[in-house]
C-alpha positions in Angstrom: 30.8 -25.6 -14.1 28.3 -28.4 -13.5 29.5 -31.9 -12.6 26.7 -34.8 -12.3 27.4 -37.6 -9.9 25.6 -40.9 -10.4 25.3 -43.0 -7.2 25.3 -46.7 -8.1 22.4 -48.5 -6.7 24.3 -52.5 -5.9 21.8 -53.0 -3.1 20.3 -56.0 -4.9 23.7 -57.4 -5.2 25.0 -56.9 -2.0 22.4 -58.8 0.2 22.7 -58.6 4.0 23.4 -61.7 6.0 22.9 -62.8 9.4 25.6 -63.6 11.5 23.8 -63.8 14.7 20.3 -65.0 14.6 18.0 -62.1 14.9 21.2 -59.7 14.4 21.3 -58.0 11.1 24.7 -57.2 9.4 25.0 -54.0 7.2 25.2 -55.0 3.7 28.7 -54.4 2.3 28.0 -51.3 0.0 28.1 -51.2 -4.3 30.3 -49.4 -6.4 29.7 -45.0 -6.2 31.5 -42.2 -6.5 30.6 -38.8 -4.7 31.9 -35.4 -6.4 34.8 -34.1 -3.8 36.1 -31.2 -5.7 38.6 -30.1 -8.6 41.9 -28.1 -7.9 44.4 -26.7 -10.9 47.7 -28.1 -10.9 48.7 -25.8 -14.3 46.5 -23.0 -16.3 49.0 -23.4 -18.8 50.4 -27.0 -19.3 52.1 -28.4 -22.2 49.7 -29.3 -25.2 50.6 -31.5 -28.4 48.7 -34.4 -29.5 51.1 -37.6 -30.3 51.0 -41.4 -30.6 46.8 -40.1 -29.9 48.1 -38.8 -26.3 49.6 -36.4 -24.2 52.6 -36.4 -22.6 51.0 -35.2 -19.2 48.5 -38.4 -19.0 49.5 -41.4 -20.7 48.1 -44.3 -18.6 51.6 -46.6 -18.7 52.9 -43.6 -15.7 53.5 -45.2 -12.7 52.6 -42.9 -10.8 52.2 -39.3 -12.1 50.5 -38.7 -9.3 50.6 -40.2 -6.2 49.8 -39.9 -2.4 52.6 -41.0 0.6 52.2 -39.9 4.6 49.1 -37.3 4.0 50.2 -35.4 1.0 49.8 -36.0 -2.5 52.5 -35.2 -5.1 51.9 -34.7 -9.1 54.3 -34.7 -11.9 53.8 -32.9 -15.4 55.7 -30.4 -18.3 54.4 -26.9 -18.4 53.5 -24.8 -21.7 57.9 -24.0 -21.6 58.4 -27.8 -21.0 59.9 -27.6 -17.5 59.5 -30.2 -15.7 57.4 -29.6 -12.5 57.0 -31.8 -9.2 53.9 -30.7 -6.8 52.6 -31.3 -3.9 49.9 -30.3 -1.3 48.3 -31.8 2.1 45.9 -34.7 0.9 42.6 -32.9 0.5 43.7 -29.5 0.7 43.2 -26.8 -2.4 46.5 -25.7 -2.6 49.4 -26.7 -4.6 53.5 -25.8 -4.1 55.3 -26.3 -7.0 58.8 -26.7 -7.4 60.4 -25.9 -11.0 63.0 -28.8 -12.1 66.2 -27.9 -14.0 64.8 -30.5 -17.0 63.3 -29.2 -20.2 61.0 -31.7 -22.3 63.3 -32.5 -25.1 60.7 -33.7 -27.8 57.0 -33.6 -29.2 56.7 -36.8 -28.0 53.7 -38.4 -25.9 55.9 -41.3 -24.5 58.3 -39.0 -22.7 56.5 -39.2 -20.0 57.3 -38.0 -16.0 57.0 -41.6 -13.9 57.7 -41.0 -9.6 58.1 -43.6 -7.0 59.0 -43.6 -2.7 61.6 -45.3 -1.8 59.6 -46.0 2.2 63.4 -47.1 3.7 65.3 -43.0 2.9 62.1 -41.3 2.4 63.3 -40.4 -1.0 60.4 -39.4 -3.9 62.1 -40.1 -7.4 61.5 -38.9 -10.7 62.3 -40.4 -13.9 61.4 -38.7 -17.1 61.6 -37.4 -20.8 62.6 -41.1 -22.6 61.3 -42.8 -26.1 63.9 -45.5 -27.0 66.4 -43.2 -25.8 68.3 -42.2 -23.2 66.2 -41.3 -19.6 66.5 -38.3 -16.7 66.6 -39.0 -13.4 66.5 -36.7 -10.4 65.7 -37.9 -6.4 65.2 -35.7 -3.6 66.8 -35.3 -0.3 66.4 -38.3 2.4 63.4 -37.8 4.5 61.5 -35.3 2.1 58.4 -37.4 2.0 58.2 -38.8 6.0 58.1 -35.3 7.2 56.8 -33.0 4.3 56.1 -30.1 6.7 60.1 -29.8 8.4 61.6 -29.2 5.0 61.1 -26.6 2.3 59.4 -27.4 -0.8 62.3 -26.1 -2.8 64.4 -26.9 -5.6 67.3 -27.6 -3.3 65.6 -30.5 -1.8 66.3 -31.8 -5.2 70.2 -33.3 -6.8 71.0 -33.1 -9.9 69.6 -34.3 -13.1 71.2 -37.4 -14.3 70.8 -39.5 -17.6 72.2 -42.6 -15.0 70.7 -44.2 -11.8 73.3 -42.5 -9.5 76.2 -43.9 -12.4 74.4 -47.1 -13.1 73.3 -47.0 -16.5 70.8 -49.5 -17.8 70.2 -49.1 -21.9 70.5 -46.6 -24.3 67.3 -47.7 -25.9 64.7 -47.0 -22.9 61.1 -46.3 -22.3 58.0 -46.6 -19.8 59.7 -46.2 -16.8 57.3 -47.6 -14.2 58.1 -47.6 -10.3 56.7 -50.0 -8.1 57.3 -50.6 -3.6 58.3 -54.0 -2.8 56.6 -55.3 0.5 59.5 -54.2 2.7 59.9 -51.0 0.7 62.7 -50.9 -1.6 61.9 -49.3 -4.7 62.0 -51.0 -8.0 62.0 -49.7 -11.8 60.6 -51.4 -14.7 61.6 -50.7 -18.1 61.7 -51.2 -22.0 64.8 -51.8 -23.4 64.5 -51.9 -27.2 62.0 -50.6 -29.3 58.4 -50.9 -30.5 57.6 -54.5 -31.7 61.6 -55.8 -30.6 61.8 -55.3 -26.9 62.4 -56.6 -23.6 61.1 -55.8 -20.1 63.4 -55.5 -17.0 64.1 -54.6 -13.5 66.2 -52.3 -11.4 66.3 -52.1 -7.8 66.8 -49.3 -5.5 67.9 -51.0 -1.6 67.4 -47.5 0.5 71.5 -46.9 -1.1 72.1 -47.7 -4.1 71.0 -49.3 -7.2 71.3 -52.4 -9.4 70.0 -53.3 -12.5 68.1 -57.0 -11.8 68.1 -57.6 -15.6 66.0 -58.7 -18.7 62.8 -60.9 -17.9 61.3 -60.8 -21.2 62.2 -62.2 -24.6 61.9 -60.4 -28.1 62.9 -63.5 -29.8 60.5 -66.3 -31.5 58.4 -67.3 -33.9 54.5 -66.2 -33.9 52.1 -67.2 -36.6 48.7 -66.4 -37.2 46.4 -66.6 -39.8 48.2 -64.6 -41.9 51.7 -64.6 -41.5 54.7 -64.9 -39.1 56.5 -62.6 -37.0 59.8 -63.4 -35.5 60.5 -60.2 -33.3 58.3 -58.4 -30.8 57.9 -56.7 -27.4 56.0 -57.4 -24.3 53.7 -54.3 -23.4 52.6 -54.4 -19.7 49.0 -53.9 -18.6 50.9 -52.8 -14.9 52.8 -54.6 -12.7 51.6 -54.8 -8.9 52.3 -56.3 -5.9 49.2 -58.0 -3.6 48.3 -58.1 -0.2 50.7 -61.4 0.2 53.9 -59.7 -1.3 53.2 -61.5 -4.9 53.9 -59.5 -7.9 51.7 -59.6 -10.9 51.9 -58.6 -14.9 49.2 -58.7 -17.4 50.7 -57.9 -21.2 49.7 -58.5 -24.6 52.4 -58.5 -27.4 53.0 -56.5 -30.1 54.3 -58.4 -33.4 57.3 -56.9 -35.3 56.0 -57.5 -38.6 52.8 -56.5 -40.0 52.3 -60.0 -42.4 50.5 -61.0 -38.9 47.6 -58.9 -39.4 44.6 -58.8 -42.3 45.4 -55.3 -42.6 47.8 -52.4 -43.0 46.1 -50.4 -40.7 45.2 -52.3 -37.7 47.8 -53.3 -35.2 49.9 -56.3 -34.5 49.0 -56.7 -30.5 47.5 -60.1 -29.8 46.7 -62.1 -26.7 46.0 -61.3 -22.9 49.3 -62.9 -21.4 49.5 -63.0 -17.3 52.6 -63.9 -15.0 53.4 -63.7 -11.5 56.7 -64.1 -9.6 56.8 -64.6 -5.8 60.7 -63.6 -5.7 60.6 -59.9 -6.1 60.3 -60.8 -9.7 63.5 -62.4 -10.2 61.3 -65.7 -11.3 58.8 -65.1 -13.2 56.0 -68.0 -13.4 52.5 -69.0 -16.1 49.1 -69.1 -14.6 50.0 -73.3 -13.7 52.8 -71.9 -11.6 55.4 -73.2 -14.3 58.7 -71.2 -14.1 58.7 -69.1 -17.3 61.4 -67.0 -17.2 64.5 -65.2 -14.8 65.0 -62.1 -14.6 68.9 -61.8 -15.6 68.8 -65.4 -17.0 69.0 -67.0 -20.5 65.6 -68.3 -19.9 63.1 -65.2 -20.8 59.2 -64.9 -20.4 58.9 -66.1 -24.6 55.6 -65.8 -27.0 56.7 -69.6 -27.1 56.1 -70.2 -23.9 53.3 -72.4 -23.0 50.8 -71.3 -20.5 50.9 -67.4 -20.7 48.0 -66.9 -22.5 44.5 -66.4 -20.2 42.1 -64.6 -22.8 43.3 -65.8 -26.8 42.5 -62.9 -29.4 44.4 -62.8 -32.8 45.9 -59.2 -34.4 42.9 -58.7 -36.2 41.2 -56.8 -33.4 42.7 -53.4 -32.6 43.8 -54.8 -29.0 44.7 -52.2 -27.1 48.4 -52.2 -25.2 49.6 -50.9 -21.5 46.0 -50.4 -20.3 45.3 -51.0 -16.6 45.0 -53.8 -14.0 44.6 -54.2 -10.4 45.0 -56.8 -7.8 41.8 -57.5 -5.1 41.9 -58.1 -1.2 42.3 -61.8 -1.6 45.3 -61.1 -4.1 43.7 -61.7 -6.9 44.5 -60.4 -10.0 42.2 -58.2 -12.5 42.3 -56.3 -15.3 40.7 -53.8 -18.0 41.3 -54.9 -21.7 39.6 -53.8 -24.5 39.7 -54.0 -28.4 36.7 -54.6 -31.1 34.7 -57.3 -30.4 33.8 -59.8 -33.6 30.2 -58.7 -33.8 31.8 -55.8 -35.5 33.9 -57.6 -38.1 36.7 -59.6 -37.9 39.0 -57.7 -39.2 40.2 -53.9 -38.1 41.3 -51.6 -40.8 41.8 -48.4 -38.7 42.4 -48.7 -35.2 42.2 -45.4 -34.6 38.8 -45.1 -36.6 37.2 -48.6 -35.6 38.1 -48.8 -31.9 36.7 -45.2 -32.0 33.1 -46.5 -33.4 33.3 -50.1 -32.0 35.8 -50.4 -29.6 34.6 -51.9 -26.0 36.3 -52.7 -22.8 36.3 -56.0 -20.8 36.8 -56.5 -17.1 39.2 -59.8 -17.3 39.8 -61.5 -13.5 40.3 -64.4 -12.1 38.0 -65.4 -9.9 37.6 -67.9 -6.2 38.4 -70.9 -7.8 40.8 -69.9 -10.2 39.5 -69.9 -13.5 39.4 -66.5 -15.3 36.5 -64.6 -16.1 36.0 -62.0 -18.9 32.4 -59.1 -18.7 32.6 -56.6 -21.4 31.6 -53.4 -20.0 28.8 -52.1 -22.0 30.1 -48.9 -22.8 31.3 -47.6 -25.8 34.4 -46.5 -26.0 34.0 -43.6 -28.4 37.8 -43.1 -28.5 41.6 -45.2 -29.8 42.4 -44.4 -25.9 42.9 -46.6 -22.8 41.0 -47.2 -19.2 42.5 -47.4 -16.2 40.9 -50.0 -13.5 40.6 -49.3 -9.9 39.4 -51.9 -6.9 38.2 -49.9 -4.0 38.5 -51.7 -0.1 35.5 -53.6 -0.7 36.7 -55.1 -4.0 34.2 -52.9 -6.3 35.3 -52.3 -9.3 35.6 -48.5 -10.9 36.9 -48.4 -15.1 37.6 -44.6 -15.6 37.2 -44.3 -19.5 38.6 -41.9 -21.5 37.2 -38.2 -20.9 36.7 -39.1 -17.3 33.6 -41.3 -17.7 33.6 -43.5 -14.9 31.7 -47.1 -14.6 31.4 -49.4 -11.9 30.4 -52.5 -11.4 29.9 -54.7 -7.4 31.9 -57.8 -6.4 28.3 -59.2 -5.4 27.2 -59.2 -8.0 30.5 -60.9 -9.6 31.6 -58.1 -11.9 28.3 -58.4 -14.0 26.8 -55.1 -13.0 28.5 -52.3 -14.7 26.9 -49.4 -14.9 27.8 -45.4 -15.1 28.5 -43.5 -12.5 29.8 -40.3 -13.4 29.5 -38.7 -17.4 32.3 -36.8 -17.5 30.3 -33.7 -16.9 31.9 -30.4 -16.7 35.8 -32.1 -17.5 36.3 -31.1 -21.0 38.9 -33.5 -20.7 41.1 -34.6 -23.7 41.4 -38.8 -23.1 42.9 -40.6 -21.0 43.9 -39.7 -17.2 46.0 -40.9 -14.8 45.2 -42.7 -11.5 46.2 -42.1 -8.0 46.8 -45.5 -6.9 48.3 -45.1 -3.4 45.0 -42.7 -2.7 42.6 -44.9 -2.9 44.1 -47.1 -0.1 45.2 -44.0 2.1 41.5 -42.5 2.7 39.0 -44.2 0.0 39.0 -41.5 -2.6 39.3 -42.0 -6.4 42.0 -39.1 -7.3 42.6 -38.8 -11.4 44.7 -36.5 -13.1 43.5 -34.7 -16.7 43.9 -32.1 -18.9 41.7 -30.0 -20.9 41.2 -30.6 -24.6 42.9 -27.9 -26.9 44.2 -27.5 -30.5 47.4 -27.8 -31.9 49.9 -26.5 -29.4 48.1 -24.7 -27.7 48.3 -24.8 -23.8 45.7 -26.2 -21.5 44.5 -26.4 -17.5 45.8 -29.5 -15.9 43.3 -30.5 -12.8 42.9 -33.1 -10.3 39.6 -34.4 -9.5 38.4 -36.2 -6.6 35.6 -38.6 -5.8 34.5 -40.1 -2.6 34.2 -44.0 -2.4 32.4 -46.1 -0.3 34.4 -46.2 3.2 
């Protein structure tokens, strides 16, 4: 199988200064990524196209895959729909998989497996297997993941299944569970509650012992015009939500209208705007761009579509605007993103999104930059598919957007985003869409990790793989 690596060439950008006269220093390196090697989680993995995805890499897990202490750990639903937890020493070839007593209960894309560390037990936990419905929920023994090589890799090691957070239930209408470490390493869950186009986001929080359900943040309530018609319900779809460097958490969303009298047509959809907020409470206040307070988690006062100050890039519902996509949060803290929809040199008005985004859709790196205003570079790549693109910062603030199929672009902070160029083709993949990210990896030892499958037909089974690329260390 061949694989083609591009290395990027930023050397222009990054230009070497002089911090002592007569002393060169090394010119902080560009954006590349060096082939590492493929392993095979599954020859046989589950395989049904829904909602234009699979169930095994949906890009709204957090995390299906994930590193913690030298191993890395990876979540998916073989051809018989068990659920399966992995792991192996980070870098190594070999998996150990461990069968879960949970069977994928639909056809269903969304239903996706989501694990998070809880850093206070040493606890990995699993939630799974939920659409606007009730959730699964399993956690392993204390101390699994701060010594992985004094316990078996067994099923014992994991309780029970539950539908409840150890009894606490949360809604009965939930989806995209979506784990995330606070600073001093309790674990928190957000969550859905509600459905497509009349939801609200919210919180739980696991304290090393138990959990509790922090509440609503978002509103579904409101009225939103455009140039069309009104909407009065909706949801708030996250890009990610992320903690910096200085223990601030941060949420890029766009929101999806209710109603379809928003849009120009039928057969576009309803998502509109690039909204951002931050809280600097362990999101129990949630605050605009101005640092207005915008909304409590818990409260009667919830992040609204009326609220003033959410919105940092303004598009209407006439684009194909894509939700959940990716974001990212730099060494200074600041936030970034990857957005993308078709741009108005194409028409200003979608009638397939599956069809147009396909032809015409692009990506945009959104950010804000040193002095606070935001900055948007569309990535001049085409998308050639409806699908999403996850964003990744490596620890000189690079940025990497792996498209769809595995493509990967970067582009150097030197050169302030405006660089973007292709890095690796996909070569040799065969990979269906969209992949999922190890996030925690790319901190622990500088390499880009992605989960994928193969493309199939039908229901037909495919290899699940893990790739990894070098970055610049």
């Amino acid at each position: 199988m061949r694989r083609r690596t591009v290395l990027a060439t930023a050397a222009s950008a990054a230009m070497a200064a002089m911090a002592v006269p007569g002393i060169a220093r090394a010119a902080t390196p560009g954006p590349s990524v060096t082939w590492k090697g493929t392993t095979q989680l599954d020859a046989q993995a589950v395989f049904f196209v829904s909602y234009d995805g699979l169930v095994n890499n949906n890009s709204f897990q957090k995390n299906g895959l994930l590193t913690y202490k030298g191993h890395q750990y990876a979540a998916w639903y073989t051809s018989t729909g068990n659920a399966v937890v992995a792991r192996r020493v980070l870098g190594g070839a070999a998996w150990s998989t461990v069968t879960l007593p949970h069977r994928l209960k639909a056809s269903d894309s969304h239903n996706v497996i989501s694990m998070g560390v809880s850093r206070g037990d040493g606890r990995l936990h699993l939630n799974m297997d939920s659409h606007s419905d009730g959730f699964f929920y399993v956690k392993s023994a204390p101390g699994l993941l701060d010594d992985p090589s004094a316990t078996s890799w067994t099923p014992a090691v994991f309780g029970a299944v539950q539908t409840t957070l150890d009894g606490l239930a949360l809604t009965a209408q939930f989806t995209y569970p979506q784990f995330v470490a606070t600073p001093e390493g309790r674990l928190q869950l957000s969550y859905r509650a509600g459905i497509s186009g009349n939801g609200r986001n919210a919180l739980a929080e696991y304290d090393g012992s138990t959990w509790t359900n922090l509440g609503e943040w978002s509103a579904s309530t409101g009225t939103y015009t455009s140039a069309h018609g009104s909407s009065t319900a909706r949801n708030m779809y996250l890009h990610g939500i992320d903690y910096d460097v200085a223990g601030r958490l941060h949420s890029f969303f766009t929101w999806r209208e209710q109603n379809g009298a928003v849009m120009c047509s039928g057969g576009g959809i309803t998502n509109h705007d690039t909204g951002y907020v931050y809280s600097d409470d362990r999101g129990r206040t949630w605050r605009n761009d101005a640092g207005a307070v915008v909304g409590v988690t818990g409260g009667s006062d919830k992040v609204a579509v009326t609220d003033g100050g959410l919105v940092v890039d303004a598009l209407d519902p006439d684009h194909s605007l894509m939700n959940q996509e990716s974001q990212a949060t730099d060494s200074a803290g600041r936030p970034h993103a990857i957005i993308s929809y078709v741009p108005g040199r194409f028409g200003q008005c979608t009638t397939d999104y599956v069809g147009d985004r396909t032809a015409h859709g692009r990506a945009f790196h959104l950010r804000k930059n040193a002095s606070g205003g935001w900055q948007k570079t569309e990535i001049p790549i085409a998308l050639g598919s409806s699908q999403r693109t996850k964003l990744v910062l490596d620890r000189y603030d690079n940025a990497y957007a792996v498209f769809p199929f595995g493509r990967i672009a970067g582009a150097s902070r030197a050169s302030g985003y405006t660089d973007w160029t292709v890095l690796f083709d996909g070569s040799g993949l065969n990979a269906f869409g969209e992949v999922v990210i190890d996030e925690l990896r790319v901190r622990a030892d500088d390499v880009l990790s992605f989960m994928y499958q193969e493309k199939s037909s039908g229901t037909t089974p495919s290899a699940l793989h893990v790739v990894d690329f070098a970055l610049p260390a």
